[in-house]
N, C-alpha and C positions, 0 to 999 in steps of 0.2 A: 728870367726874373722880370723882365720888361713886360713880358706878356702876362704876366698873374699880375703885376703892379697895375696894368692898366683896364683888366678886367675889376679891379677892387673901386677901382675909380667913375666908373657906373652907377648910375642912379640907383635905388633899390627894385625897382619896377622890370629895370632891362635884366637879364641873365647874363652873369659873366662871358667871358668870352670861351672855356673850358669847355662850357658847356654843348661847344658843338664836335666836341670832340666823340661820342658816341655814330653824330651823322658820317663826320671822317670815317670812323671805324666800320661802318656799314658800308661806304664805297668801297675800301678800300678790300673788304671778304667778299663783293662781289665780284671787284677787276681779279684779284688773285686768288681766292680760294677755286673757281672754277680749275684754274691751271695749275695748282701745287697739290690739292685734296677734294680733286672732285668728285670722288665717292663719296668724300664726307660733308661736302656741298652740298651733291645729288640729294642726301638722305636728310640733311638737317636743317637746308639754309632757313626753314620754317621758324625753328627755334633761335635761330641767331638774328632773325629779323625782328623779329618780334620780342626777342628779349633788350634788345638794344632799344628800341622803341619804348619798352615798359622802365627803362634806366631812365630815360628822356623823362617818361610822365612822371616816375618816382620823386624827382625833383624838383617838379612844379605840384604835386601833390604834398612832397613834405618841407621843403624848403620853403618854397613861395605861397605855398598854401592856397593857390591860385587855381579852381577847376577848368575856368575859361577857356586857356591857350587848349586845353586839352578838349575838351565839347567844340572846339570852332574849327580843329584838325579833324576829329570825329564826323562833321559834318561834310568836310568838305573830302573825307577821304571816300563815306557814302554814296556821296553826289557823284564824285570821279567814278567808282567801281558801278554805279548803276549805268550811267553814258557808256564806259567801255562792256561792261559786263551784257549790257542789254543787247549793243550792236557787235557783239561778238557771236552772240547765241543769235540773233536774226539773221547774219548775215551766212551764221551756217549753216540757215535753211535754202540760202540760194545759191544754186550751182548753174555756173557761165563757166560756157565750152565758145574759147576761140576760137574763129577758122584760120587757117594759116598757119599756125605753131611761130615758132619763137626766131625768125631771121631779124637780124642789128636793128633794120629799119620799122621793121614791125615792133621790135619791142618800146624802142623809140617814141612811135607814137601812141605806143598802150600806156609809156611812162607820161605822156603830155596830157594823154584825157584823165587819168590819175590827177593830173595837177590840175587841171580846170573841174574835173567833180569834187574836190575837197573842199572849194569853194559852197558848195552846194550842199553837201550834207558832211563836211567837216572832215579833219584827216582821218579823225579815227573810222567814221565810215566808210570813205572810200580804202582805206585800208585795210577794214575787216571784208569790204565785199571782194577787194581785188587781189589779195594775196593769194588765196588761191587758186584761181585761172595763171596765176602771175607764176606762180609753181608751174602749175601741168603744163602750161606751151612752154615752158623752158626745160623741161624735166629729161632731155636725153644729154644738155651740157650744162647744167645751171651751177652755179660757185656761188661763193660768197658774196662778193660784187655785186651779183644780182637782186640780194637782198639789200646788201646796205644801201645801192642809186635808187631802191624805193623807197627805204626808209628817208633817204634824201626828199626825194623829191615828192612822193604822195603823201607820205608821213608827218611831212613838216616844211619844209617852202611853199609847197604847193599853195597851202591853205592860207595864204596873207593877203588877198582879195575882198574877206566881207566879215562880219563878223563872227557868221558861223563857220566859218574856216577853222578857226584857232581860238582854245579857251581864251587866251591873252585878248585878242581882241573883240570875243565877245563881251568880257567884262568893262575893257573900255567901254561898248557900247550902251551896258548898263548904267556906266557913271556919266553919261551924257555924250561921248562921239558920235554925229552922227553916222548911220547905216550904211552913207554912200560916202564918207570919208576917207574908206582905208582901200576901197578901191580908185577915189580920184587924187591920191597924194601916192602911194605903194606899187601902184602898176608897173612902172617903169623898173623899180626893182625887185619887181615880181620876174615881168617878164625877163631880165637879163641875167637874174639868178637860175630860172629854170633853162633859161638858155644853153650858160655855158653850162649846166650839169651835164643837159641833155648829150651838146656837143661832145665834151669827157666821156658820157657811157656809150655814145653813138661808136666811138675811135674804139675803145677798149673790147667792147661789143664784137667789134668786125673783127677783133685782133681773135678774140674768144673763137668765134663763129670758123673761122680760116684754119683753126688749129685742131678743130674736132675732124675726124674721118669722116672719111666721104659718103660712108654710108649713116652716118648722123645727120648732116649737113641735108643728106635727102629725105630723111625724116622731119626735118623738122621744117622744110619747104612740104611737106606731104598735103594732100587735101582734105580736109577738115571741117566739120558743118558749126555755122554756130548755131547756139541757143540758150535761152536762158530759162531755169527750173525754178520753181518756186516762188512765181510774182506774189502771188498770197501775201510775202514775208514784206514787198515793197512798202504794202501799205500799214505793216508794224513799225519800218522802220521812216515811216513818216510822222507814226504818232510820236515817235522818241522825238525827232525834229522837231515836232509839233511842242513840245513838254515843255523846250527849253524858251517856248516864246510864249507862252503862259501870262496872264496878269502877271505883273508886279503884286498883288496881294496874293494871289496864288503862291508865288514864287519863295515869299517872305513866310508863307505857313510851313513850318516845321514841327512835328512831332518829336517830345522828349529831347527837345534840342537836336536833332540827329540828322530825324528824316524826311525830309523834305518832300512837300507834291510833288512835284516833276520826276523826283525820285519813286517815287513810289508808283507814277503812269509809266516812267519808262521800264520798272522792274516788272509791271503787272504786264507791257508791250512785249517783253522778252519769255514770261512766261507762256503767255498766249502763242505766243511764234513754237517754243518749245514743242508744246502739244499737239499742235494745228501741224504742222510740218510732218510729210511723209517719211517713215526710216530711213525710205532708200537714197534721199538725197542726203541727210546725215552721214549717209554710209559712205555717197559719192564724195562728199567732203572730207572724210576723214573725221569727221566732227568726233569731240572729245570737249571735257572741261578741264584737263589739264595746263595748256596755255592760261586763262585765267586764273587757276588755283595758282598759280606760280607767280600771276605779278600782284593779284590782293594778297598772299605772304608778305611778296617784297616793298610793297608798295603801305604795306600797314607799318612798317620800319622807317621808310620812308618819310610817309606823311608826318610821323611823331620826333622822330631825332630830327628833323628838318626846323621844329619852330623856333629855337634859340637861333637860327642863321636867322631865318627869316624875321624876326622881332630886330634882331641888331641891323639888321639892314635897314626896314622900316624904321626904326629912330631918326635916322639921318646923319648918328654919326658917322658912318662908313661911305657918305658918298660924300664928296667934293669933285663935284662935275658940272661944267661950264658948257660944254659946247655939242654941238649935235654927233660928234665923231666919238669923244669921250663915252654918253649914253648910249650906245649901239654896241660897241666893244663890253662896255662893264655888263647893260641887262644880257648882251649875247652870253660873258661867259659865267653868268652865273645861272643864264636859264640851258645851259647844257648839263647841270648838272643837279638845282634846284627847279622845282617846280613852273614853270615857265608864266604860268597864269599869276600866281601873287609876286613873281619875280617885276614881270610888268607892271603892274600896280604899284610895288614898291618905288620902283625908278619914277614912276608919273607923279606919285606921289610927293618926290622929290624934289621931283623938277618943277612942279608947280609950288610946293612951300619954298623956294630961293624966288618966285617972280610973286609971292602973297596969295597966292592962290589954294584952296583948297580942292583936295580931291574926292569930297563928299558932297562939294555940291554940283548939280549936274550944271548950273548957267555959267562956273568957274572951269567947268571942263569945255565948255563949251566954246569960252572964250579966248581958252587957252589953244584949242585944238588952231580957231583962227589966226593969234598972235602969235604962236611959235609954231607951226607946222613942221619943222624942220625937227626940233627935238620930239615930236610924238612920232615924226616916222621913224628918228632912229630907236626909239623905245618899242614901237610895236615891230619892228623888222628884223630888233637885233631878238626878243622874245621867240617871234615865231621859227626865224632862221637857224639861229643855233639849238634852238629844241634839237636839233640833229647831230650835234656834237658827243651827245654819247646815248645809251640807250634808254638813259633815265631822261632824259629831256624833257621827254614828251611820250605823254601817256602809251600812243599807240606802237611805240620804237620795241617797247619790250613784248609786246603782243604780237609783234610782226617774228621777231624772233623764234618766241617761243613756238609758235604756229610753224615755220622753218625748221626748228629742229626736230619737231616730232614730224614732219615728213622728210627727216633725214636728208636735209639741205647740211653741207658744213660750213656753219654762218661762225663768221668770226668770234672769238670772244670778247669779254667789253675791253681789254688792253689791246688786239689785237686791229680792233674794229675802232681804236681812237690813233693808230702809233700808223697804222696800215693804211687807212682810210678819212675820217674826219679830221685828222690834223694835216697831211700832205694835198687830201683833194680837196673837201668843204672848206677847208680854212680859206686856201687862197681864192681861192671865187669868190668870199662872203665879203675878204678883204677888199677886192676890185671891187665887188657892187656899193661896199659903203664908203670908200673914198672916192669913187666917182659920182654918186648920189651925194653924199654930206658933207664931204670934208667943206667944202667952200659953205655950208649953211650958219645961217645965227641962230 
């Protein structure tokens, strides 16, 4: 009764608090329908995603009579599917052959240059180029594991270096952080996050490696040429990079509300990649458009039962947070599960209307970034870090996936992959990095 009492007590403007009961319902047939009726996941979760999502708009269509919240999810689900969708298609025009194959230490440091390129062309890039090399040199013992210390670590820590790392922090950038702030305040827990990951899969790795036969163990030490096919595609997937740094007037032009420039060069970069690109390296990938028909499904559910959380958190009633340990812990476990980019926002949002400040103006972000340093690193650390905490965090978690399972990797499923993994091994690392970074900040 307390919870309907207190959704009544809401301005007219917020959406009760019910109302995020449809997004619940949507996690909730992801974590479990795979496991209890996964044929009829396999065949449907199209319609369950999207009819949940059409519940969502019903609501602000007939209730609140409000098109906005829905054209401003619309856009931004566009935006999302053209970045991912474009660098999923470029990236399957190029195929890299390790030399060496997949021993603890080698894999080691192919997970480190993963976390230093995500800096450079973002996780989802280095995650659509590097999964699969990341497959074939593991491909005579590869587990589950091996998927998810990517999705750890190129996926989502990696990328907390620069702006275009991490949605979350590029957006800061647009609301005024500067470019070289999130590399001279965030290094230190960049680097000690990727550290102990590394250390964790280095041990785990050797344990895997030890326990395969002997004549795997020699394969996969076997000699190997590298090279890489299809530089052509480099320079599509620079114009995507290129897209996202556009004017600001460019940036703000949208058609039909929807579709944005940048959208529409990075969609026109992907289909030029498409055509331009030879079969046979399609063929050497695997390439397929499956993996993305699966997460723009899930992800059109998503984006739309998501806006009643996200508006109630944006109010400000739901956050009473003081201290830099507080905003690290809340935007972390809300961007494990909600969209990590407006999750960050929301929290700065926050933190700057408790010191008078707005987060519409960029000289108030500006000088906020100065006066409380400490509360924007644990806002963009806890954003970018816990995107890893389940597969929806972060854009590229489910594309990693997906792409694993159609090459017949047996990647955990999302209960299995939070109860198994993200809660016993990311938790407590994220926990050390942010009580040894923040807990002492103001």
């Amino acid at each position: 009764m307390t919870f309907f009492l207190a959704a009544a007590a809401h301005t007219a403007s917020l959406p009760p608090y019910w109302t995020v009961l449809p997004f619940a319902l949507l996690l909730l047939c992801i974590a479990l329908m795979p496991l209890f009726a996964g044929h009829f996941w396999e065949h449907h979760y199209p319609k369950l995603a999207v009819g949940l999502g059409l519940v969502t708009a019903l609501y602000y269509v007939a209730v609140q009579r409000d098109w906005q919240p829905l054209q401003h999810a619309a856009h931004e689900y566009v935006s999302f599917m053209a970045l991912v969708g474009s660098l999923f298609v470029i990236s399957g025009g190029i195929n890299i052959r390790v030399k060496g194959e997949a021993t603890p230490f080698r894999n080691t440091v192919f997970l480190a240059i993963g976390a230093v390129l995500a800096n450079f062309i973002g996780t989802t890039g280095a995650s659509m180029l590097m999964i699969r090399p990341w497959i074939k040199m593991n491909k005579y013992r590869i587990t589950g594991f091996h998927v998810v210390f990517f999705i750890f670590v190129v996926s989502n820590v990696g990328g907390c270096l620069t702006p275009i790392g991490d949605p979350p922090l590029f957006l800061g950038f647009l609301r005024g952080v500067p470019f070289g702030w999130v590399l001279d305040h965030c290094w230190s827990g960049w680097g000690l996050a990727v550290a102990l990951l590394l250390a964790v899969f280095l041990v785990v790795d050797t344990l895997n490696f030890r326990r395969a036969p002997k004549e795997v163990r020699e394969k996969e030490t076997g000699e190997e040429h590298f090279y890489i096919r299809g530089l052509l595609n480099l320079g599509f997937l620079g114009v995507v990079l290129g897209a996202v740094f556009l004017p600001k007037s460019l940036q703000e032009t949208v058609i039909g509300g929807v579709l944005s420039v940048p959208a529409m060069v990075m969609i026109a970069a992907a289909l030029a990649s498409y055509f331009a690109t030879k079969p046979e390296l399609h063929e050497a990938n695997d390439f397929n458009f499956g993996p993305v028909k699966e997460v723009g499904y899930l992800f059109v559910g998503i984006f739309l039962t998501m806006i009643p959380a996200l508006q109630i958190l944006q109010s400000g009633e739901a956050v009473k947070i003081s201290t830099p340990i507080g905003y690290y812990f809340a935007t972390g476990a809300l961007s494990a599960f909600l969209d990590n980019a407006p999750t960050y926002l929301s929290f700065l949002a926050a933190a700057m209307g408790a010191e008078g400040l707005s987060v519409d103006s960029p000289a108030d972000v500006l000088a906020f970034a100065g006066s409380h340093p400490h509360l924007l690193m644990a806002i963009s650390m806890g954003a970018v870090f816990f995107g890893a905490g389940s597969y929806i965090g972060n854009g590229p978690n489910f594309m990693v996936k997906a792409i694993a399972d159609k090459a017949k990797v047996n990647t955990p499923d999302f209960l299995r992959y939070m109860w198994q993994f993200s809660i016993p091994v990311l938790l407590p690392i994220l926990v050390i990095v942010g009580f040894l970074l923040l807990k002492g900040g103001h």
